[in-house]
C-alpha positions in Angstrom: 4.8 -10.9 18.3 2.8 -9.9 15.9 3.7 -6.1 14.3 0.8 -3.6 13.9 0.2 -2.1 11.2 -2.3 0.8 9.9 -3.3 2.9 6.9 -3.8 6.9 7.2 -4.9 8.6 4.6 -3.0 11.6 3.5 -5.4 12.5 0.8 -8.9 11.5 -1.0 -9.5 13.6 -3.9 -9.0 13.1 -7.6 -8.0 15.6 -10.1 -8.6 18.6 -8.8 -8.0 19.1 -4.7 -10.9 20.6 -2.7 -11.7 22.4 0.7 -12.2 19.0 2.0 -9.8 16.7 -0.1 -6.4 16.9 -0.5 -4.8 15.0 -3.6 -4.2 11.1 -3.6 -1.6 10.0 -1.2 -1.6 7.1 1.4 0.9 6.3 4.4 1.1 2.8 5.0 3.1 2.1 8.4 4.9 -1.2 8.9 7.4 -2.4 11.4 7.9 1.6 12.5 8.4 2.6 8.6 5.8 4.6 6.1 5.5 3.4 3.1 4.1 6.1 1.2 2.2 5.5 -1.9 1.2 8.1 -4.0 1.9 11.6 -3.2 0.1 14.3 -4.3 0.7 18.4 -4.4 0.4 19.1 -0.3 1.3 15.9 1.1 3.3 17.3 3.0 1.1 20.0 4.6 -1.0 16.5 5.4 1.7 15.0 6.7 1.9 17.8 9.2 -1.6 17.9 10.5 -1.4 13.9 10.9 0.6 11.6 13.9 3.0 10.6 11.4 6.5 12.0 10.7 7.7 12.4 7.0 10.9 11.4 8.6 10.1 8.2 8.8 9.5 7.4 4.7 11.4 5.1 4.1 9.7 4.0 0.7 7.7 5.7 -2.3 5.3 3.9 -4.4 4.1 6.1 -7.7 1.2 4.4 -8.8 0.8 6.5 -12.7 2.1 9.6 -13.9 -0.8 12.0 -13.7 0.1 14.9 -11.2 -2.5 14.6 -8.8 -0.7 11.3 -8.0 2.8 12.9 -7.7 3.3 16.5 -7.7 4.0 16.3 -4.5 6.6 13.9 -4.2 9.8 16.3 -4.8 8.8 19.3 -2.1 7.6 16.1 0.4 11.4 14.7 0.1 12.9 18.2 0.5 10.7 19.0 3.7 11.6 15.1 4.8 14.9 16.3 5.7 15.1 20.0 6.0 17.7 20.6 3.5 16.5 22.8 1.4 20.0 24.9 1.6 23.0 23.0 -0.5 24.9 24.3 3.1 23.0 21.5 5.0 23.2 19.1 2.2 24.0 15.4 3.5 27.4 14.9 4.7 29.4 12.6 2.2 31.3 10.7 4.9 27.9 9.5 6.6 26.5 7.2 4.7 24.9 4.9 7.4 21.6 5.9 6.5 19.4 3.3 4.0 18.7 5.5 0.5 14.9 6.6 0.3 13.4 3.7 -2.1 10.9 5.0 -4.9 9.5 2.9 -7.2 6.8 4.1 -10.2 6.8 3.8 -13.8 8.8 5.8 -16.4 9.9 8.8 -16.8 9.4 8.7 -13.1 13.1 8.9 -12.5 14.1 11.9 -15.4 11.1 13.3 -13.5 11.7 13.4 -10.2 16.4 14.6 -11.1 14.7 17.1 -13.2 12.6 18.7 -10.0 15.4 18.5 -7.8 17.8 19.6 -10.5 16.2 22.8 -12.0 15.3 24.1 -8.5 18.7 23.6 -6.8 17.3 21.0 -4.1 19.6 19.3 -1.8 18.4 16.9 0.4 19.6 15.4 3.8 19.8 11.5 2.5 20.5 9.6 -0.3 17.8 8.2 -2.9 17.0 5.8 -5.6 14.4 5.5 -8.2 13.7 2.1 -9.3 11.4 1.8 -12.4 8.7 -0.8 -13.0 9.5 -1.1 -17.1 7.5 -2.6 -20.0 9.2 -3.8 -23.1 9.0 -0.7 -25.1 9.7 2.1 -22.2 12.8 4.2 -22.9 15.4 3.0 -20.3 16.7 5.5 -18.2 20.5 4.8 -17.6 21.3 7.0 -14.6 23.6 9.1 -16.1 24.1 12.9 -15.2 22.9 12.1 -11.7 21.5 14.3 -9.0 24.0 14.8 -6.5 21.9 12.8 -3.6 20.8 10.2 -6.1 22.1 6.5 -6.2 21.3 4.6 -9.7 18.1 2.7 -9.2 16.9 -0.6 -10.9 15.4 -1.2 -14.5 12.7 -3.3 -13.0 11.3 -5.4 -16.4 8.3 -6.8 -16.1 8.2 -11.0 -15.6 7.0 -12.9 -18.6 3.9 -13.6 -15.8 3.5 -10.0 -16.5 4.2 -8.6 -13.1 7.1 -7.1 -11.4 8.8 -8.5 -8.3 9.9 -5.1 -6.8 13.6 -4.8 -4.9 15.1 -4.0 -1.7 12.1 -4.1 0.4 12.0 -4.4 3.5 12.8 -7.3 5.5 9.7 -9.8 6.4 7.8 -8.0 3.3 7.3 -9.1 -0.2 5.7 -6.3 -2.9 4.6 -7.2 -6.2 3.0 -5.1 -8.9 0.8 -5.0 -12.0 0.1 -2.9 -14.7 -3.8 -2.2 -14.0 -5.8 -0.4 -17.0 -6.3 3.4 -16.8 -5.8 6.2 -19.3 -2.6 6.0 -19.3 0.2 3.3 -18.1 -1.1 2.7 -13.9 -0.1 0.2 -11.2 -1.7 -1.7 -8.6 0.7 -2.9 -6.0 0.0 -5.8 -3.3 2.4 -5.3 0.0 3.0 -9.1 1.6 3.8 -9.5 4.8 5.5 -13.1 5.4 3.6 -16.0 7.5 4.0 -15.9 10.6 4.8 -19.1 13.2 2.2 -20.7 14.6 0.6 -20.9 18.3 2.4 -24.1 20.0 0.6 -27.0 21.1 1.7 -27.2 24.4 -0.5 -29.7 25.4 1.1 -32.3 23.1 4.6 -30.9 23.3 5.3 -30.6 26.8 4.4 -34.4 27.6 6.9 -35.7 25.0 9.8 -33.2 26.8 8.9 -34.5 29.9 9.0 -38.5 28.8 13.0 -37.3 27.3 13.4 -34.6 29.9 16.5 -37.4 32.0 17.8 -37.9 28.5 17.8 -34.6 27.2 19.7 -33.4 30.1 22.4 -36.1 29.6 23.0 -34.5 26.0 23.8 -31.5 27.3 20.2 -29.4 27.3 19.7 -28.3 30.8 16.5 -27.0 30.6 14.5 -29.4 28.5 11.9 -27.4 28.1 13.7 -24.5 26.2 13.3 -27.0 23.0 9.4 -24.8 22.7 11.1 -21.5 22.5 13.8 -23.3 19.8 10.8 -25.3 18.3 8.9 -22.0 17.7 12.2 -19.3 16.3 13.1 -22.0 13.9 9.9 -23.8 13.0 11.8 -26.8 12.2 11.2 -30.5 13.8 12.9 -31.6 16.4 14.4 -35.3 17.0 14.0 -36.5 20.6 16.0 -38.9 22.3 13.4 -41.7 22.6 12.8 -41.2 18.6 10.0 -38.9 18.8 9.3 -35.6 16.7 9.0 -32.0 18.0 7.0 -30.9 14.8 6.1 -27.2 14.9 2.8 -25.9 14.3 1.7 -24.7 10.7 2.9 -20.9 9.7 -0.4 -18.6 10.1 -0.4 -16.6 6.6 0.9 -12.8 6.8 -1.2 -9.7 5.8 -1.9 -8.8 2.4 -2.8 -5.1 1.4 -3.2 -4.4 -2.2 -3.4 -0.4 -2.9 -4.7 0.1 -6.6 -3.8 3.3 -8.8 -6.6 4.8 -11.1 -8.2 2.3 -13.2 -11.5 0.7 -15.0 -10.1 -2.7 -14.7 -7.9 -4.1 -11.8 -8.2 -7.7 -13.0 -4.2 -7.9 -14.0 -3.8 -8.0 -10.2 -5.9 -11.4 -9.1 -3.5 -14.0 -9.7 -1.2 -12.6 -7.7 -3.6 -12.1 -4.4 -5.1 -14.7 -1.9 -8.4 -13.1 -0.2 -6.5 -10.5 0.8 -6.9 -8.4 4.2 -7.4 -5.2 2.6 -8.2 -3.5 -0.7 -8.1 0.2 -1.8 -9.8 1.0 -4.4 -10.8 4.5 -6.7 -14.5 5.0 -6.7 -14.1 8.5 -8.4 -17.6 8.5 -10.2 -21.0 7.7 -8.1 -24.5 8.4 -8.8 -25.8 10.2 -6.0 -28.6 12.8 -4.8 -26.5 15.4 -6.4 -27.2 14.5 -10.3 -30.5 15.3 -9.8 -29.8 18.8 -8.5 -30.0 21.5 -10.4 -31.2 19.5 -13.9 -33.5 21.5 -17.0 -36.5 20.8 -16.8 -37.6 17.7 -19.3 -33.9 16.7 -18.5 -33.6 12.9 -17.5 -31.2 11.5 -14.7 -27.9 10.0 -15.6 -28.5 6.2 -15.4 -25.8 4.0 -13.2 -25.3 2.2 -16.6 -24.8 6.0 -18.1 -21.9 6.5 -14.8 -20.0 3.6 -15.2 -19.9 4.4 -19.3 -18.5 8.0 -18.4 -16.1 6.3 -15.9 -14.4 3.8 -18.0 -14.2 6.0 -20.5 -11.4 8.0 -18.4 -10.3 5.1 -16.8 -12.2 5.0 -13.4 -14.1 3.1 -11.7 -18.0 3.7 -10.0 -18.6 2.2 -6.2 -20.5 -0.8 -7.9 -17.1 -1.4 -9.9 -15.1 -1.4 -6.7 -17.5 -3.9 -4.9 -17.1 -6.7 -7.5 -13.9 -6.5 -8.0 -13.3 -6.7 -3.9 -15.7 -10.0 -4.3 -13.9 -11.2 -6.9 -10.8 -11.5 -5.3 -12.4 -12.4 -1.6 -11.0 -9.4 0.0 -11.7 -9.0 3.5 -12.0 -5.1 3.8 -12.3 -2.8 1.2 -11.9 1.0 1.4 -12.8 3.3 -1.3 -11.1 6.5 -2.0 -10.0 8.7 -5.0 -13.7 10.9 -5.0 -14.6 13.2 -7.1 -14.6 17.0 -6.1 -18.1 16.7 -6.3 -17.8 14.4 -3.0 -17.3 16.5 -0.4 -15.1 15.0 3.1 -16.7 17.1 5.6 -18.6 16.2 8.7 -21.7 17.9 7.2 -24.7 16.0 7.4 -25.4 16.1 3.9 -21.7 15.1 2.8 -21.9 12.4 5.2 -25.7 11.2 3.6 -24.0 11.4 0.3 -20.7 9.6 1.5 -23.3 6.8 2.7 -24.8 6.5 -0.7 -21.4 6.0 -2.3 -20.9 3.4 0.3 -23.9 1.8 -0.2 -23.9 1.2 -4.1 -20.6 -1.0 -3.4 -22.3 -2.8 -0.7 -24.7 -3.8 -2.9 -22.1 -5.7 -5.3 -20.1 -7.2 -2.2 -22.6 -9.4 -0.3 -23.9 -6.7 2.0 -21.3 -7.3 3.6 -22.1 -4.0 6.2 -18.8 -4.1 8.5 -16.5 -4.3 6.0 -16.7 -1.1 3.4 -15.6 2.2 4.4 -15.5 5.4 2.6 -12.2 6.9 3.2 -11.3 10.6 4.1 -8.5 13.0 4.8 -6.6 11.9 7.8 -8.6 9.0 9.0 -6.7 6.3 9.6 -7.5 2.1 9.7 -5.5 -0.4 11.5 -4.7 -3.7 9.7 -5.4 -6.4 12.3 -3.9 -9.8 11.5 -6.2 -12.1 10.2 -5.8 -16.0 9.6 -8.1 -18.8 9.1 -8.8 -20.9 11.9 
């Protein structure tokens, strides 16, 4: 059976947090665990007004450095398990509990001791920072550590120039890639493993039946229990009378790649394969709004004039967003990481706007209506599993 799995998200905004945004954070839940990447000042308020429990974080994914992106990760892991008394700090002979997993880029680690350190934090479980290095990143050596942490990994990056992350959870694979921004930025691409195929009973069965006398001389009383074994294992199996039991081809797991602030994403596409979802920033737009408000004999910004001001700080524009999702053959793309400008409401004039933004991707990704969304706080998107036919 097939797990489901869905994407909430905690927070839309960039930079500066609104009425209507709260800063970047998204909750990705797989196999009953959130993964949590990005986290932002207030997630944890989000986290509160949402379905989900922070209890059940069981992974942290820093994309960069900038505080919009992580302020919020220390307070979130204090509230996670109520311990913000060193009296309830966790008990040293219970260590059944798996360590909170964080992975980001340096000095994420110093960072995040430092926090917890300097405002006497104890928490109610164990954690580990593991960071995604490049060759000239100071190596942190996890010495002088905080009294719930466990020494994380170095992660270096591959000479394909992409990290293959650690102790993730079982059935998943995550990768990451340094993705250009205005300062060092990740994009990371969660995959789930294939899945066994649907039997073909119709074939099957008749060769069980045509060995069923001989099968039940070896031993196999119920002949027919060789599907259930044929479909677990997804290996052939040998029949008495010489024929093969060959099980169905694997149908390929999800792919979800969640992108960090950046003007260029391209790092990522050899390690993707049309993937079910991408989640992209489309901080900078050209909407109704720039024409609000201008001096008279004052031109409008040009979408040439947008995209220049975007790259130069390392974003991207709807339009941006849209090729890149073509590029790679992405199947959904949802954009997120607005400006304050952009407000999240249900007003009918934020909506119009949000529609605009929407729009100018749509143009760069076939017109492809059913498959762009503009993301806001607290909506959430289920994954559905998708395979070629």
């Amino acid at each position: 059976m097939v797990n489901p799995m869905d994407i909430t998200f905690m927070g839309t905004g960039s930079a500066q947090p609104s009425a209507t945004r709260n800063h970047q954070a998204m909750a990705l839940r797989v196999n009953g665990e959130v993964w949590l990447f990005d986290c932002g000042e207030a997630t944890q308020h989000q986290f509160q007004k949402s379905n989900l429990k922070m209890g059940k974080i069981t992974r942290v994914f820093i994309t960069h450095m900038h505080g919009d992106h992580c302020f919020g990760l220390a307070p979130l892991m204090c509230s996670m398990s109520d311990n913000l008394n060193p009296g309830n700090s966790v008990n040293k002979n219970d260590q059944k509990d798996q360590p909170i997993e964080v992975y980001g880029p340096s000095p994420l680690r110093h960072w995040l001791r430092t926090n917890l350190k300097s405002t006497y934090s104890y928490l109610g479980k164990k954690y580990r920072v593991h960071e995604l290095l490049y060759e000239h990143d100071p190596r942190d050596l996890n010495q002088d550590l905080h009294n719930n942490e466990l020494p994380g990994e170095n992660v270096e990056v591959n000479s394909d120039g992409y990290f293959d992350l650690p102790f993730c959870s079982e059935g998943f694979k995550v990768l990451a890639a340094p993705i250009q921004h205005s300062i060092p930025s990740l994009g990371y691409v969660v995959k789930e493993h294939d899945w066994p195929g649907t039997l073909d009973t119709k074939v099957l069965m008749p060769l069980i039946k045509k060995n069923e006398e001989a099968l039940k001389q070896q031993g196999i009383r119920n002949p027919m229990s060789l599907l259930g074994q044929l479909q677990r294992t997804n290996k052939a199996i040998q029949l008495p009378d010489g024929s093969t039991l060959s099980p169905p081809p694997t149908r390929p797991g999800r792919e979800i790649v969640i992108l960090g602030d950046t003007c260029d994403p391209s790092s990522l596409i050899p390690l993707v394969q049309s993937p079910h979802l991408l989640v992209h920033e489309a901080t900078n737009a050209l909407t109704r709004l720039d024409s609000l408000n201008l001096k008279e004999g004052t031109p409008a910004p040009t979408f040439e004039e947008v995209e220049e001001r975007a790259r130069s700080h390392g974003h991207s524009t709807p339009q941006m967003a849209g090729k890149f999702a073509k590029q790679i053959n992405c199947k959904k793309l949802i954009l997120t990481h607005f400006s304050a400008r952009y407000r999240g409401d249900e007003e009918q004039e934020s909506l119009e706007v949000m529609e605009e933004i929407r729009k100018l991707a749509l143009d760069e990704f076939d017109q492809r209506e059913e498959d762009i969304y503009c993301a806001r706080d607290l909506w959430s998107f289920e994954i559905p599993f998708v395979f070629d036919k």
